[in-house]
C-alpha positions in Angstrom: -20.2 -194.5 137.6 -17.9 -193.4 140.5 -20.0 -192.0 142.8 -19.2 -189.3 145.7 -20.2 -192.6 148.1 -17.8 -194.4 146.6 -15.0 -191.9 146.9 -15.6 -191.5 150.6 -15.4 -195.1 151.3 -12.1 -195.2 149.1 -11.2 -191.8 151.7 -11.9 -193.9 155.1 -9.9 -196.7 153.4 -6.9 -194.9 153.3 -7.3 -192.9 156.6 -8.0 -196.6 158.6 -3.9 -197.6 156.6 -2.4 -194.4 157.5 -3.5 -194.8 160.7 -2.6 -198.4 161.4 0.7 -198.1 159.5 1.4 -194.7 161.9 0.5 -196.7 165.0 2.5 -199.9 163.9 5.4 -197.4 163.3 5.7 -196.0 166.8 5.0 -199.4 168.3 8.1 -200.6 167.1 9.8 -197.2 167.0 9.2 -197.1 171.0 10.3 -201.4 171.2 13.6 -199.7 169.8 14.2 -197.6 172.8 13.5 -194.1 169.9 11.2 -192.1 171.2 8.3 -190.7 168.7 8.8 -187.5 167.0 5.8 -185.9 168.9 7.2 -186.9 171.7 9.7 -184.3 172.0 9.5 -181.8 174.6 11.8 -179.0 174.6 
């Protein structure tokens, strides 16, 4: 039985990756000199 407890968990699973792998990304986007697409300012 997959249960609605069990699909949140799974949820905040996924949200915790796309949030380290977002993080890690702008790390080494910003050790590259590039500056973050939010960063922008026009």
């Amino acid at each position: 039985m997959y249960t609605i407890e069990m699909a949140y968990a799974r949820m905040r699973e996924l949200q915790d990756l796309a949030n380290r792998s977002r993080v890690h990304q702008s790390a080494s986007a910003a050790r590259k000199g590039k500056q973050p697409r939010a960063a922008k300012k026009r």
